[in-house]
Structures are given as C-alpha cells and as structure tokens.
ROMAR-910029 format. One record per atom (N, C-alpha, C): residue in three letters; atom name; y, x, z. Coordinates in steps of 0.05 Angstrom, whole numbers. Example, Ala and Ser with C-alpha at 12.3 -4.5 7.8 and 13.67 -1.06 7.14 Angstrom:
BEGIN
+---------+-------+--------+--------+--------+
| residuo | atomo |     yy |     xx |     zz |
+---------+-------+--------+--------+--------+
|     ALA |     N |   -114 |    264 |    156 |
|     ALA |    CA |    -90 |    246 |    156 |
|     ALA |     C |    -66 |    264 |    156 |
|     SER |     N |    -45 |    257 |    142 |
|     SER |    CA |    -21 |    273 |    143 |
|     SER |     C |      1 |    258 |    157 |
+---------+-------+--------+--------+--------+
//
This chain:
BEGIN
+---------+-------+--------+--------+--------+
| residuo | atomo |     yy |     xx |     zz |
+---------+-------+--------+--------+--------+
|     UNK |     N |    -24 |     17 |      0 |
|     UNK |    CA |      0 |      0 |      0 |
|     UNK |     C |     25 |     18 |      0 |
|     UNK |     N |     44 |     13 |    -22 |
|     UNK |    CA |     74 |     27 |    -20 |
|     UNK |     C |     83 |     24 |      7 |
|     UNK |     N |    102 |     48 |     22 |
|     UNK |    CA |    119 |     44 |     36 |
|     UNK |     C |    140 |     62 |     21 |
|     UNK |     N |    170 |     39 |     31 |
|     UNK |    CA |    184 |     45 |     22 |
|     UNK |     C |    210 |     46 |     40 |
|     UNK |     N |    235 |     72 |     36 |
|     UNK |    CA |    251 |     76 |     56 |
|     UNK |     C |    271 |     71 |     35 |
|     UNK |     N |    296 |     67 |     54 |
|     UNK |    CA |    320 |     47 |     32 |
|     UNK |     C |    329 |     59 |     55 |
|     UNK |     N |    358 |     72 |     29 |
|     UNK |    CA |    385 |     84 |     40 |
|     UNK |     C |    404 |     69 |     22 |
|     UNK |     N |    437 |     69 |     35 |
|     UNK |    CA |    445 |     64 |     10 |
|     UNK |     C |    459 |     75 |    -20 |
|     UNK |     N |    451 |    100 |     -6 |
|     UNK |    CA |    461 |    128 |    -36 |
|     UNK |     C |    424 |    127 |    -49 |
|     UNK |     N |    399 |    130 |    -32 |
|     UNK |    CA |    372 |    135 |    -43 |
|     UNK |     C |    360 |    115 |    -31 |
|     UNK |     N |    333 |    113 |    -52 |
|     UNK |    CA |    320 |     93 |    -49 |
|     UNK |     C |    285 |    116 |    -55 |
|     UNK |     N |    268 |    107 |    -36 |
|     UNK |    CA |    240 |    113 |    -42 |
|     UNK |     C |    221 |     98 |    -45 |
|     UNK |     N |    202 |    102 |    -63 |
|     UNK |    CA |    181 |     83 |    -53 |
|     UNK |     C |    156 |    108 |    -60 |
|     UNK |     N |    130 |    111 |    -30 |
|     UNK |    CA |    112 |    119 |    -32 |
|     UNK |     C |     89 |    112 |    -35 |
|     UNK |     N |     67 |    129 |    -54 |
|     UNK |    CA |     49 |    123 |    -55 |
|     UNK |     C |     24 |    140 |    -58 |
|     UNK |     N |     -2 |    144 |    -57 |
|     UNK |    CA |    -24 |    171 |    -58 |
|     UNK |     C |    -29 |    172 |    -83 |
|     UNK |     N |    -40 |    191 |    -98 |
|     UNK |    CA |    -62 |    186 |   -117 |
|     UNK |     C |    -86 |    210 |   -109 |
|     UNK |     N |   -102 |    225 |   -129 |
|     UNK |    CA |   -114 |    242 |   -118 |
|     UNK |     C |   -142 |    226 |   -126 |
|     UNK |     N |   -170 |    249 |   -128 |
|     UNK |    CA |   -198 |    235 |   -114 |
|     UNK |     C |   -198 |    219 |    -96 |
|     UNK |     N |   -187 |    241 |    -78 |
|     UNK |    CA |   -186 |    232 |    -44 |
|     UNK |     C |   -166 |    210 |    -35 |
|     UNK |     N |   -147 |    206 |    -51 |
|     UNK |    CA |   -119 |    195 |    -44 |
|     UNK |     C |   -104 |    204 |    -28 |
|     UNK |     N |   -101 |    239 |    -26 |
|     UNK |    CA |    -93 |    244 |     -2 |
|     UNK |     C |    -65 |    271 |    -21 |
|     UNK |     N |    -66 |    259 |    -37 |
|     UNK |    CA |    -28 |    273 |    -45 |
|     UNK |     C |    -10 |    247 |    -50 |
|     UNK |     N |     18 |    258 |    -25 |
|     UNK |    CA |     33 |    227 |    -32 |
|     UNK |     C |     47 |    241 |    -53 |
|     UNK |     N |     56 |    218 |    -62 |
|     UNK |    CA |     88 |    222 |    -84 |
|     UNK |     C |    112 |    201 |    -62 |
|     UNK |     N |    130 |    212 |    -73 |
|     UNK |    CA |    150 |    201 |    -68 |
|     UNK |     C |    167 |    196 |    -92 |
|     UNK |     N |    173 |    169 |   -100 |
|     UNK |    CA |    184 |    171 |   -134 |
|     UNK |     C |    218 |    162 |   -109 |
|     UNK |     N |    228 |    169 |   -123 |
|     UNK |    CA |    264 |    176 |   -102 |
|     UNK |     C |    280 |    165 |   -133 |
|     UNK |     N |    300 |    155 |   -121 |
|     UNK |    CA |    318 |    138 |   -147 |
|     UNK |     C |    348 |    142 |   -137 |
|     UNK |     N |    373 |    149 |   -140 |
|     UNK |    CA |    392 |    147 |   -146 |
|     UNK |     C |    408 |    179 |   -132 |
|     UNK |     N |    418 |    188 |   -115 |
|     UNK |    CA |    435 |    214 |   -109 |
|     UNK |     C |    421 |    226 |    -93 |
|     UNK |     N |    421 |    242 |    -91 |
|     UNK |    CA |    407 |    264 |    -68 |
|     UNK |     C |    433 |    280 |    -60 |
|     UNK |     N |    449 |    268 |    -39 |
|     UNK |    CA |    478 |    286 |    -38 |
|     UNK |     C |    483 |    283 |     -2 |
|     UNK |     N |    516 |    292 |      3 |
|     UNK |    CA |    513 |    285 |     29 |
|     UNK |     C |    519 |    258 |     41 |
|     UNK |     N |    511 |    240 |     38 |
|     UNK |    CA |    501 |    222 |     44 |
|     UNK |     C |    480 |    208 |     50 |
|     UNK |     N |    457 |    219 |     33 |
|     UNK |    CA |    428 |    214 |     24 |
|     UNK |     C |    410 |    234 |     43 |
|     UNK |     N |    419 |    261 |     40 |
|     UNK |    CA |    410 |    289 |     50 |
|     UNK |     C |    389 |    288 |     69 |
|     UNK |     N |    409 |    272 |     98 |
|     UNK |    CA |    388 |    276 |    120 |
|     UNK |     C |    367 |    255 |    123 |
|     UNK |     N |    378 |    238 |    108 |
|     UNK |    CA |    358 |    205 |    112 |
|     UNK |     C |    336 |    218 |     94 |
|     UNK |     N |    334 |    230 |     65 |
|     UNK |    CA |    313 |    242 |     54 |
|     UNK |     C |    292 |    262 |     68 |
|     UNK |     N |    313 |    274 |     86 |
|     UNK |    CA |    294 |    295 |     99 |
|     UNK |     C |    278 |    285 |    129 |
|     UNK |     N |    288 |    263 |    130 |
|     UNK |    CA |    276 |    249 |    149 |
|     UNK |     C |    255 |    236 |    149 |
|     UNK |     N |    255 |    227 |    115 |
|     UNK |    CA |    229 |    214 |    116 |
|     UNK |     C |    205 |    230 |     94 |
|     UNK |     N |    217 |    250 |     88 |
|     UNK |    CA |    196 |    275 |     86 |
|     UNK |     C |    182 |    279 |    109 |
|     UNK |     N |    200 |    279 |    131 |
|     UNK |    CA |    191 |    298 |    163 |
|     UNK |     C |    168 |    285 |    176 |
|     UNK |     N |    175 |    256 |    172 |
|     UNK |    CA |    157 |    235 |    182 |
|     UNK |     C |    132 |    236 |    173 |
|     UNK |     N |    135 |    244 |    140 |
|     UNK |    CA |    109 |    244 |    123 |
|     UNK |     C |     87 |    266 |    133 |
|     UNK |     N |    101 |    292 |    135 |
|     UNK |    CA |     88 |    310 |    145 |
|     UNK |     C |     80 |    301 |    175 |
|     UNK |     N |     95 |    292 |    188 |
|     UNK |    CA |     85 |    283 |    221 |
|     UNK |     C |     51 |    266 |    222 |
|     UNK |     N |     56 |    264 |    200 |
|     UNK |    CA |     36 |    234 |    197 |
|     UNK |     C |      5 |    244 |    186 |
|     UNK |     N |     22 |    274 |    178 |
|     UNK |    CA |    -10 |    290 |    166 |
|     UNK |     C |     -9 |    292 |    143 |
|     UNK |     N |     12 |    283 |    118 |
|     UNK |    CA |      8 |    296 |     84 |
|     UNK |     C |     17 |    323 |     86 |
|     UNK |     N |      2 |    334 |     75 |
|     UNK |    CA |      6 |    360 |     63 |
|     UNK |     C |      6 |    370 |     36 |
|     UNK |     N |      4 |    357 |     24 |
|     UNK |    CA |      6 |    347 |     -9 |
|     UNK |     C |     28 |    336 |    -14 |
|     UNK |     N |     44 |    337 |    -25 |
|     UNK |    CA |     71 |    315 |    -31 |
|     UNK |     C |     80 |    328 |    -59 |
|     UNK |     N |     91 |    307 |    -75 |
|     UNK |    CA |     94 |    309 |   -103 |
|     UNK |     C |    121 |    291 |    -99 |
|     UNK |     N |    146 |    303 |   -108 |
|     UNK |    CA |    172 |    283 |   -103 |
|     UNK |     C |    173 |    286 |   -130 |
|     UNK |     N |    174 |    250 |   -150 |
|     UNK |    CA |    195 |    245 |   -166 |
|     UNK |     C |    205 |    242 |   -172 |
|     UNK |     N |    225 |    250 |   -180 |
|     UNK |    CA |    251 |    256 |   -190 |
|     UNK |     C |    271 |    237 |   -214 |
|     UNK |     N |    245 |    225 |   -226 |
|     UNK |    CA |    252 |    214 |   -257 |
|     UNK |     C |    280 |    193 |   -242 |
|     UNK |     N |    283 |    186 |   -227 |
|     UNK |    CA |    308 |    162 |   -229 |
|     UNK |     C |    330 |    177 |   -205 |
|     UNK |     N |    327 |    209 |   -198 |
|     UNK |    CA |    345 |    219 |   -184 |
|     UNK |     C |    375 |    229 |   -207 |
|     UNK |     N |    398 |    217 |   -211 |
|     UNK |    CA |    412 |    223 |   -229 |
|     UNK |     C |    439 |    239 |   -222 |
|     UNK |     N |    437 |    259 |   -197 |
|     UNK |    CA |    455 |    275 |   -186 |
|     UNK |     C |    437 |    280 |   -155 |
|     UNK |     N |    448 |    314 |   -151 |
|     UNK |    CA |    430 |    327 |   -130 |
|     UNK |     C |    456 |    344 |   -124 |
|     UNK |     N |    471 |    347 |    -97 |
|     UNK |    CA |    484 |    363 |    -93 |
|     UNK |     C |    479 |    389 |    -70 |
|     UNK |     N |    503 |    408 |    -66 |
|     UNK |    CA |    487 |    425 |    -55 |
|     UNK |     C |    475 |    427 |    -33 |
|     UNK |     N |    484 |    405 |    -22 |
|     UNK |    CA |    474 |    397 |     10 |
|     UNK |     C |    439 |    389 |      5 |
|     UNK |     N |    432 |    377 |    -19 |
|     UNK |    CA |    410 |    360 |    -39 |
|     UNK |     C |    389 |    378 |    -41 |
|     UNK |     N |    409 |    404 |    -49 |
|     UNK |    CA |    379 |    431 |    -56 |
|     UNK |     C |    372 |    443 |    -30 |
|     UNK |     N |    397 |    441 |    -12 |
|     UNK |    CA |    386 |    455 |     18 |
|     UNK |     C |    368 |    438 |     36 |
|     UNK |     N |    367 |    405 |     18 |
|     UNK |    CA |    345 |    387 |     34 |
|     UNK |     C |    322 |    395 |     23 |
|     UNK |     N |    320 |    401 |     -2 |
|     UNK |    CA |    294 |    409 |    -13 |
|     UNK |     C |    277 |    441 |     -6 |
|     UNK |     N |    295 |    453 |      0 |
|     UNK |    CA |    292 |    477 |      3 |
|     UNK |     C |    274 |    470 |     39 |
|     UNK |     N |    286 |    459 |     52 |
|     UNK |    CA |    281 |    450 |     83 |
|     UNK |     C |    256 |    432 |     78 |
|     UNK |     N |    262 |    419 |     59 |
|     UNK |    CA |    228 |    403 |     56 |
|     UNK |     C |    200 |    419 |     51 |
|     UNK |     N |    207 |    432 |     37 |
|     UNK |    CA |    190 |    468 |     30 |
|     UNK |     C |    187 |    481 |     51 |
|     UNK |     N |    202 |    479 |     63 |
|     UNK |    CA |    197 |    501 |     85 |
|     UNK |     C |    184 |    492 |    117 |
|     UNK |     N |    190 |    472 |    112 |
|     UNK |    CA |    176 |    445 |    143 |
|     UNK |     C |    141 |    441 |    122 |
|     UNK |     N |    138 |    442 |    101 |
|     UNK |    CA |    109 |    429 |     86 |
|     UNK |     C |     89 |    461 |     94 |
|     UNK |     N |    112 |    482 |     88 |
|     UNK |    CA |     94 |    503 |     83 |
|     UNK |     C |     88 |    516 |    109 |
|     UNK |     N |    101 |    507 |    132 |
|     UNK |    CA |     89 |    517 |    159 |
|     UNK |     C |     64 |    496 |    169 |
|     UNK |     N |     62 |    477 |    154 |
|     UNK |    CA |     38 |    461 |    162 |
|     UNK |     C |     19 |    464 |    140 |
|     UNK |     N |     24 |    482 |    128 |
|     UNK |    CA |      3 |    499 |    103 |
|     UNK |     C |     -1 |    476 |     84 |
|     UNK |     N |     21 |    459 |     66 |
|     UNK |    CA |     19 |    438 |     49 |
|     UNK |     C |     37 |    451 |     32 |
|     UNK |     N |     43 |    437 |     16 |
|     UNK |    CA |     63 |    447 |    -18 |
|     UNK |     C |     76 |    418 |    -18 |
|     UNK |     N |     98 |    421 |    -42 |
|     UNK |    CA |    106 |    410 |    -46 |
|     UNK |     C |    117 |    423 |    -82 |
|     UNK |     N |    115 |    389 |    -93 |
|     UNK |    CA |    112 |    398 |   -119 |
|     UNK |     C |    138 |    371 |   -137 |
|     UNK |     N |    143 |    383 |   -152 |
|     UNK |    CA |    164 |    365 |   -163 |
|     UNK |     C |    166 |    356 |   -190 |
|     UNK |     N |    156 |    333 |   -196 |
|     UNK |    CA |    164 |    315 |   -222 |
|     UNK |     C |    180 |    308 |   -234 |
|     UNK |     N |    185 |    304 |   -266 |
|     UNK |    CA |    193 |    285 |   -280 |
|     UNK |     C |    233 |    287 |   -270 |
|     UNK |     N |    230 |    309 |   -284 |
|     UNK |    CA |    264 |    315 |   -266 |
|     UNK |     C |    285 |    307 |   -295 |
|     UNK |     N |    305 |    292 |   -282 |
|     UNK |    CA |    315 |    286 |   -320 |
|     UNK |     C |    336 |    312 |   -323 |
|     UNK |     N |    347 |    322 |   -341 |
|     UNK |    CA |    360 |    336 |   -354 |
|     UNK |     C |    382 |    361 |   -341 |
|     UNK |     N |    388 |    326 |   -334 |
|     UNK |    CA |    425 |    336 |   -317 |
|     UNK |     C |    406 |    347 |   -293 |
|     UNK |     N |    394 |    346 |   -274 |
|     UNK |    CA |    381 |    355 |   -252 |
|     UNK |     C |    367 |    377 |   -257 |
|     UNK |     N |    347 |    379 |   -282 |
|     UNK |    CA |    324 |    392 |   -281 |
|     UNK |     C |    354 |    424 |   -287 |
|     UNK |     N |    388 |    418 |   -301 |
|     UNK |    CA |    398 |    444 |   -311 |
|     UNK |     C |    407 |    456 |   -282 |
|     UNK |     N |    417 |    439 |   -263 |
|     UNK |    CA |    421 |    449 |   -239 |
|     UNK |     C |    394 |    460 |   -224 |
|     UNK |     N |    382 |    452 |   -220 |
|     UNK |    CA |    351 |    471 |   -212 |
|     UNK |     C |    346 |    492 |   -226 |
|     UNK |     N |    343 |    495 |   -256 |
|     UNK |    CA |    345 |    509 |   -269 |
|     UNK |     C |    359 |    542 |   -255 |
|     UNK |     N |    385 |    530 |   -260 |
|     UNK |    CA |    418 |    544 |   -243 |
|     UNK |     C |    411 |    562 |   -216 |
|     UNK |     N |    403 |    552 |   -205 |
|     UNK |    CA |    397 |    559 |   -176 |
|     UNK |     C |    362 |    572 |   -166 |
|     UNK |     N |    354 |    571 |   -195 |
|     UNK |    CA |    334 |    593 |   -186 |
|     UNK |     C |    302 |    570 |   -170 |
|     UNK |     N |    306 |    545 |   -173 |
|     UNK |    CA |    291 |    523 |   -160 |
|     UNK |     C |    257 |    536 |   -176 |
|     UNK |     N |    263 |    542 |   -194 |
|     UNK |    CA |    228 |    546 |   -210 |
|     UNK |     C |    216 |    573 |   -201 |
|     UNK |     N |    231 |    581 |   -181 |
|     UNK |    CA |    222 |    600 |   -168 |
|     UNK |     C |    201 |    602 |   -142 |
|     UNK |     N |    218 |    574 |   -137 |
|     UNK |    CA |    202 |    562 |   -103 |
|     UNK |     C |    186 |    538 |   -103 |
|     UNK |     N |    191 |    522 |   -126 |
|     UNK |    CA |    182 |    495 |   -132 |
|     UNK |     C |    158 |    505 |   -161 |
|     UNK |     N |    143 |    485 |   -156 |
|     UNK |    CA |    120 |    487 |   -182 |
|     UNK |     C |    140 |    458 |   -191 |
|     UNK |     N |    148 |    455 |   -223 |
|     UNK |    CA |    156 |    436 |   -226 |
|     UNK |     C |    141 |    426 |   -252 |
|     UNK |     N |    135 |    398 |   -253 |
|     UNK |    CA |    122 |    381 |   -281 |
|     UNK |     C |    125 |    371 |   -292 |
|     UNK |     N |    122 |    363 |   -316 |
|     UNK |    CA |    123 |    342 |   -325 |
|     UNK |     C |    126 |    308 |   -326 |
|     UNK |     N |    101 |    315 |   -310 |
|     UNK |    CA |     90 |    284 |   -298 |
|     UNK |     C |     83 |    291 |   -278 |
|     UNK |     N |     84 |    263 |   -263 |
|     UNK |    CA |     71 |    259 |   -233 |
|     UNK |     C |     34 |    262 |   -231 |
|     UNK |     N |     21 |    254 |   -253 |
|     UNK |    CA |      1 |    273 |   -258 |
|     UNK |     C |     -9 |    299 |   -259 |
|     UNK |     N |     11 |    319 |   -274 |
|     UNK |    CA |     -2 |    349 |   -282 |
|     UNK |     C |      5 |    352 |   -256 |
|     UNK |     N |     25 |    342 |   -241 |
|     UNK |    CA |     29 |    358 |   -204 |
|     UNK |     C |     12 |    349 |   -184 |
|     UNK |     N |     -2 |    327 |   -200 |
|     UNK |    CA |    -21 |    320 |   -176 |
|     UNK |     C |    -50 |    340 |   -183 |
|     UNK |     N |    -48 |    343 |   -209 |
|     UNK |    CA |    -72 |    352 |   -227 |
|     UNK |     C |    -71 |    385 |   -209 |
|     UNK |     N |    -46 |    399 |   -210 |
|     UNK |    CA |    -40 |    420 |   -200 |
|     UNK |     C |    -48 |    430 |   -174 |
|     UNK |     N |    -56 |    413 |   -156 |
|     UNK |    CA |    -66 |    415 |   -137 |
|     UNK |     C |    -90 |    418 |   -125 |
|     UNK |     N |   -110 |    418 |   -150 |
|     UNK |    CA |   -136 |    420 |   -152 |
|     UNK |     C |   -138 |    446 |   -171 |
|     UNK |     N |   -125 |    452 |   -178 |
|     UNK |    CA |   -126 |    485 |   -201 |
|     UNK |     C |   -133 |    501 |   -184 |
+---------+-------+--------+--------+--------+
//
C-alpha cells in the first residue's frame, strides 16, 4: 500500500518493488528547496528508522532542487550509508539532471534512467 507525505512546496508518494519488495522508491513531485528540505529529509529519516535500506528517489516530477535540496540529498546519503543501504536516483528531467550534473552529483549518486534499471541496479 502507498504511503504518502504531503508538503506544501513537495509531495511523495511511496512504494517497494524488488523480488523481495524490499527497495522503496520515493517518486517526489514539485521543489526540493528551502522550504521542502527538511520535511524531505524527514521522511527519508523515518524510512531508514523503519528498516529500508534500499531507496530509489524519483525525481521525474521534481522541477527545481536548490542548494539547501543537494545538501538534503547529500545528508540522505550519508544517514542510508551508515546503516549500510544506498541510495539511488531516477528519472531526473533535464533542468535538474544539468544542476547535478554541475555539482559533481554522478560522483556520489548512481543515477538512471528508470525507476527500474535502479531497482535492477541493486542486484548487479
């Protein structure tokens, strides 16, 4: 069953896929800025509290990430990987994927295509 967290800059709705069902996604829809920032990283935090260690954030309907946005992601990375999980990132549109690009993001992030090859990625 989706759960879903509602801000009013972001909106999420989660769900597993996997054999196991045990990688969430998070498909995320509208700013990732300072407004959005800590409520996003909040309900990353929760996710990990809860036991995923698999997480795949999509991106496809995120249409502005600011810098406060990459230092949430960067902090989401770094809270997954002390509980020895990853975090993997989808379906990024253009204007986003040139600022990640910018900042060196394909350095720290495995990023995909689809919410598939990142789930697929996790079994390689």
């Amino acid at each position: 069953m989706p759960q879903d967290c509602l801000s009013p800059m972001i909106d999420f709705e989660t769900y597993t896929m996997g054999d196991d069902q045990d990688i969430l996604v998070m498909a995320v829809s509208g700013r990732l800025d300072t407004d959005s920032s800590e409520f996003f990283f909040d309900c990353v935090k929760s996710q990990i509290e809860e036991g995923h260690t698999r997480l795949v954030i999509d991106f496809r309907d995120v249409d502005y990430i600011s810098s406060l946005g990459l230092g949430t992601l960067v902090r989401a990375h770094a809270r997954m990987k002390k509980v020895g999980g990853n975090v993997k990132l989808a379906r990024i549109n253009a204007l986003v994927a040139e600022i990640l690009t910018r900042v060196g993001f394909q350095r720290l992030f495995q990023i995909y295509p689809t919410v598939s090859e990142a789930c697929a990625a996790f079994d390689s």
